[in-house]
Structure formats: C-alpha cells, structure tokens
C-alpha positions in Angstrom: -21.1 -214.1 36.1 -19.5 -214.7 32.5 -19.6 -212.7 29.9 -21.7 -214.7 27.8 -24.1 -214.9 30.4 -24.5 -211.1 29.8 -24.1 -211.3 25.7 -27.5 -211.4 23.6 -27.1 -214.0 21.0 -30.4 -213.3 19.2 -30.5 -210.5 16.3 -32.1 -207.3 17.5 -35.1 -205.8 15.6 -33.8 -202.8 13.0 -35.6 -200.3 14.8 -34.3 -200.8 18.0 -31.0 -201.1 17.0 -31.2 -198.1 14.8 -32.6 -196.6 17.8 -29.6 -197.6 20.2 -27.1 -196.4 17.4 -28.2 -193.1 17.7 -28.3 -193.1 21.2 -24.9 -193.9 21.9 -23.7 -191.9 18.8 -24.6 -189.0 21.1 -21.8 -190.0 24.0 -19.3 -191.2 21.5 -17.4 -187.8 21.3 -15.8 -185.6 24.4 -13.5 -186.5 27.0 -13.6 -189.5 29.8 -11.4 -190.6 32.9 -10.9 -193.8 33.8 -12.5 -195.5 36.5 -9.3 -196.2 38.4 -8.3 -192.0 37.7 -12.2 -190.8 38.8 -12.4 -189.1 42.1 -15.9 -188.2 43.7 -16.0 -184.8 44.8 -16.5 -184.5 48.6 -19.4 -183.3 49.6 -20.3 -181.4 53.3 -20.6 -183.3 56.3 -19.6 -187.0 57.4 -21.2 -188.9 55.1 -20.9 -189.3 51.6 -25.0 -190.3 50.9 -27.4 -187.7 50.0 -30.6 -187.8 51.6 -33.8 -188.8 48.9 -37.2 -187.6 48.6 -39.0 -191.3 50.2 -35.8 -192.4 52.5 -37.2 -193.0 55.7 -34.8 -191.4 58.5 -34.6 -191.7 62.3 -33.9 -188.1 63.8 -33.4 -188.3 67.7 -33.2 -185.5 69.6 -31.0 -186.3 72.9 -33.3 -186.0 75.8 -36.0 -184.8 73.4 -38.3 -188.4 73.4 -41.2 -186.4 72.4 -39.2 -184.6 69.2 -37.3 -187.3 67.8 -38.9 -189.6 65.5 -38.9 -191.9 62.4 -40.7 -189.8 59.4 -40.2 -190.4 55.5 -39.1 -187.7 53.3 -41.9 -186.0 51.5 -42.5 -185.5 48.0 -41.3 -181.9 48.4 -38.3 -182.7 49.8 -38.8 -181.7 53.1 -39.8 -183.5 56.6 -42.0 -182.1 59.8 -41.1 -182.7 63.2 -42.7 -181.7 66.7 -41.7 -177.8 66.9 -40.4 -177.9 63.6 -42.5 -177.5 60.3 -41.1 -178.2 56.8 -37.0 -179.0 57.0 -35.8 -179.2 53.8 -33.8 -182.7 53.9 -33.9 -184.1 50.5 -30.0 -183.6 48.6 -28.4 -182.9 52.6 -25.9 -185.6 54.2 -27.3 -187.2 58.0 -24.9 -185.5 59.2 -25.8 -181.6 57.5 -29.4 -182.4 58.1 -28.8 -183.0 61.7 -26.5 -179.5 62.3 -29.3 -177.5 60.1 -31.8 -179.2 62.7 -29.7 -178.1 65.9 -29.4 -174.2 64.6 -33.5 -174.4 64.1 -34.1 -175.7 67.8 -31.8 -173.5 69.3 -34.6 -171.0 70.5 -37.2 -174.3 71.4 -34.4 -176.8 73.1 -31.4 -176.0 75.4 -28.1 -177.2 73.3 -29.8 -179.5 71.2 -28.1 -182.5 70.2 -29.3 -184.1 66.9 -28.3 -187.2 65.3 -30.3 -188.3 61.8 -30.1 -192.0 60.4 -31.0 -193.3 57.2 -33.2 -196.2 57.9 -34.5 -197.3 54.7 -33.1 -195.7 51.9 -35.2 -195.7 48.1 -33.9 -197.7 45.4 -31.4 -196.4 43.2 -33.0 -194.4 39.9 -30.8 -194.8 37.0 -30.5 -195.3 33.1 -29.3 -198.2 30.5 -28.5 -197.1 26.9 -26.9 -198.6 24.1 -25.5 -202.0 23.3 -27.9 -203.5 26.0 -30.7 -206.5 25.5 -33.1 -204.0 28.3 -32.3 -200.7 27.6 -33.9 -198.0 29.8 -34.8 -197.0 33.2 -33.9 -199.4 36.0 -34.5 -199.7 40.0 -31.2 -201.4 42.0 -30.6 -201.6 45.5 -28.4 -199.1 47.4 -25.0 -200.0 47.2 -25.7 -201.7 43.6 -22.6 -201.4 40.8 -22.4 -201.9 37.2 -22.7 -205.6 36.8 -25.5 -205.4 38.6 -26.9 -202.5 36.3 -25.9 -205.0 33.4 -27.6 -207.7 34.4 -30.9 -205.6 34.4 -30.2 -204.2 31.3 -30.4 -208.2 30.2 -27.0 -208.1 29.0 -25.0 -207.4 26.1 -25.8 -207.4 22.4 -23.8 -209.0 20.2 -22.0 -205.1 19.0 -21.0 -204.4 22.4 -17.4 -203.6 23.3 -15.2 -205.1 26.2 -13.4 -202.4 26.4 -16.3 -199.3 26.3 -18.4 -199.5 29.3 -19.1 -195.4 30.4 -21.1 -194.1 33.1 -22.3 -190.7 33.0 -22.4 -188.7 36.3 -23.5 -185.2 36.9 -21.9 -183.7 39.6 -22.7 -180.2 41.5 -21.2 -177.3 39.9 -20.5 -178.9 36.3 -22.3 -178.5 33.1 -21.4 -181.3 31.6 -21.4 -184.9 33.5 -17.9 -186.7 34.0 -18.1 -189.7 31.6 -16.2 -192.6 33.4 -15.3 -195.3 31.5 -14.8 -199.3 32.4 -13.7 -202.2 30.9 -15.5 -205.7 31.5 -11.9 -207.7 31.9 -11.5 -205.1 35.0 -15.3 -205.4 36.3 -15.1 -209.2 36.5 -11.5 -209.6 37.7 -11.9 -207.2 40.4 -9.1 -205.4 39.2 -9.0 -201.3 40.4 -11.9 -199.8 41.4 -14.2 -200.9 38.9 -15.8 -203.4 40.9 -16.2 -201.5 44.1 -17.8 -198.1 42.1 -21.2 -197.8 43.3 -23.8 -196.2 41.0 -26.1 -193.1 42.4 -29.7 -192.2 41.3 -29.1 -190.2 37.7 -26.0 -192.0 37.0 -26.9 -193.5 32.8 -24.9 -196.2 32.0 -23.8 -196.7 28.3 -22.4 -199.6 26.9 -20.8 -199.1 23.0 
C-alpha cells in the first residue's frame, strides 16, 4: 500500500478541519518514545491478551465433561459455569482466569485442572483523530496494526506528516497514556517494530 493510496487529495470542509486542528492540538505537547524504544508492560500469567466482555472462551475442566464448556463473556464481565456462578473474566489472561477457576473448584473437584481458550475474540475497539479522511471510532480484527487502522481512517489528508504518526495507550497503573510515535517510511518498509505493533481496544491513533 503507497502512500498516496492513503493521502486525501480533495480539500476538506472548514469545519472539519477546524475541528481536526483542535483535536490534535490537544496531543501536540508532552513526551513520546519511539516505537522501536516502547516496551509493553508484562502483565500476570502466560499470555499477553486480555480477556473482553463478548470473547467466546472454551474452559475444560480435565475429567470434568459435565463442567467444562464454551460460554461468551457477559456484559458484566463475568461468565457462569456448572458449580460456579459469576467468574469475573473480563481484563484476566487464559491463563489467570483458568488458576482463579482452579482455587474456586477446590472444595467441588479433586485437584482441578483448568485450561481456558480464547475461541473467538471481539474486534478490536479503537480511535482515529487528526490528519485522517475518516476520523473516529473504528472496528479491526485482532492482531490488526496501524496501516490497517489507516486504511479505515480513509487515509491521509493532504496536512499530514510522514514523520508524526502517535498512538496513545493507557496502560495499568499510569495516569497519563504512553504516546508512541511512528513514522510512515518505517511502517511501509518494515523497518523496527513498527510494522509488527499490534493495536489493543482503547488504543487512539493520531496522525499530525
């Protein structure tokens, strides 16, 4: 994909681009890391994905047929299994989930064994702002990166820079979210990490 595929040649309306200004005016200031420099903090367990309200998720119980099953996350957060009632699993790794659902049998199963797979996994939730043809709110597959956010966004405008592509992350424990910047000549040339960074539900992407 070329970078003019991704440029808007057509003027944008003065509203919308007064609107845009002001939005990425807000991120201008403060501090970023570079891609290549950004490391994710580690979270508990074996697995780096964070369970979501909707995933569906295949919890076996070894030699427990009539426990284990394949249930969806409710709305709440939570998920309801033969014997147990109302597990909190939303924001928990597989691997947490399935430890927190060993403790809870303990006094129902002899040394429980439990193993929890993500099945289907809900589209990522995330945000476009700035020099963008689409800006807003946008649904990408698990696994998706920025090009792909960029290409839902419909692109670049004509006042976007090469060389100030952020992506705003709140992590656990921080105020403020880390601001990790790109540059498009590293995105397409698959040059550091900038192609293989893969965006999470709340990540906004800003292009200036």
């Amino acid at each position: 994909m070329s970078r003019n595929t991704l440029r808007s040649r057509s003027p944008l309306r003065w509203p919308l681009l007064a609107t845009l200004l002001l939005l990425s005016a807000c991120y201008k200031p403060g501090r970023f890391v570079w891609v290549d420099d950004y490391r994710e903090p580690q979270v508990q367990g074996d697995e780096n994905y964070l369970i979501r309200k909707g995933d569906i998720l295949s919890v076996n119980v070894w030699n427990q047929r009539d426990i284990s099953s394949r249930i969806r996350v409710r709305d709440d957060g939570r998920i309801s299994l033969p014997l147990l009632n109302d597990v909190d699993a939303a924001g928990q790794t597989p691997a947490a989930l399935a430890r927190a659902m060993e403790q809870k049998l303990k006094d129902l199963v002899a040394n429980p064994v439990v193993t929890v797979m993500v099945d289907e996994p809900q589209p990522i939730k995330i945000a476009v702002l700035g020099e963008v043809r689409n800006p807003g709110k946008k649904l990408l597959d698990p696994g998706a990166g920025l090009l792909q956010a960029l290409s839902e966004a419909g692109g670049f405008t004509d006042y976007a820079r090469d060389d100030a592509l952020y992506v705003l992350r709140q992590e656990p424990g921080y105020q403020t979210p880390a601001r990790i910047r790109f540059t498009w000549e590293a995105l397409t040339r698959n040059e550091g990490t900038a192609s293989t960074f893969r965006l999470k539900t709340g990540d906004v992407v800003v292009v200036e």
